[in-house]
C-alpha positions in Angstrom: -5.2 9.8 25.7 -2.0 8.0 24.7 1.1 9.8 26.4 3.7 10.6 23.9 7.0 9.7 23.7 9.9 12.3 24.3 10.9 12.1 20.5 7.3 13.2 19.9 7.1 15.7 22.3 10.6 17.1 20.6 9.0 17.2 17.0 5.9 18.8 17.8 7.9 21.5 20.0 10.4 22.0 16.5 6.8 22.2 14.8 5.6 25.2 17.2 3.0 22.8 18.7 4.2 21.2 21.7 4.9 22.6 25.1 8.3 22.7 26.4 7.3 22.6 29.9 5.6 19.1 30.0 8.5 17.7 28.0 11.3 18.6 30.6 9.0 17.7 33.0 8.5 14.2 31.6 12.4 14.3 30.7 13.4 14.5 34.2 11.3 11.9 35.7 12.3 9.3 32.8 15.9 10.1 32.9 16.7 12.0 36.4 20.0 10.4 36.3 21.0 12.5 33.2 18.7 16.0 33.6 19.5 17.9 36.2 16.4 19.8 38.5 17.7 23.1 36.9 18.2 22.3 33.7 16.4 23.7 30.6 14.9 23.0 27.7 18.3 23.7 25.7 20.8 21.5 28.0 18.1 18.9 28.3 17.9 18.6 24.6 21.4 18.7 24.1 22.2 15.2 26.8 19.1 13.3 25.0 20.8 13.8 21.8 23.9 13.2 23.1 22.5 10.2 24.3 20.6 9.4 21.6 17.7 9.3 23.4 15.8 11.8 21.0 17.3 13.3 17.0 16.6 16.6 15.5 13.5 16.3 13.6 14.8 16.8 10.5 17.0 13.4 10.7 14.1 11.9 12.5 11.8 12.6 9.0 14.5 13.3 6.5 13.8 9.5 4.5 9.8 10.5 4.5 10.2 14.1 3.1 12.6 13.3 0.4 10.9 13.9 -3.1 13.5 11.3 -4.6 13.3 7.6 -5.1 16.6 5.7 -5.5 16.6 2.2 -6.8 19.1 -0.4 -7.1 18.4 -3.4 -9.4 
């Protein structure tokens, strides 16, 4: 089973289909430097994006869901 990354861990949780536990979990022992033992799932977001470590979903997919092709010639 491939392990997903943190950004796909966050979409999938924005989805309803991940699991917010295994993704601070995984978030504080990639990045113990920057999450705290206490923190949760709402300050841990908040430093990754600060840090650009993950986006909000909706940036993350904006290009792919937009219904509207622009072309330069």
């Amino acid at each position: 089973m491939k392990t997903k990354t943190l950004q796909e861990q966050y979409n999938l949780i924005k989805e309803g289909k991940g699991n917010k536990e295994i993704f601070l979990k995984e978030a504080k022992l990639q990045f113990p430097h920057l999450i705290r033992n206490a923190a949760d799932f709402n300050e841990t977001t908040t430093i990754l994006k600060q840090r650009s470590v993950i986006s909000r979903s909706e940036e993350h997919t904006s290009e792919l869901q937009s219904p509207y092709v622009i072309s330069y010639a």
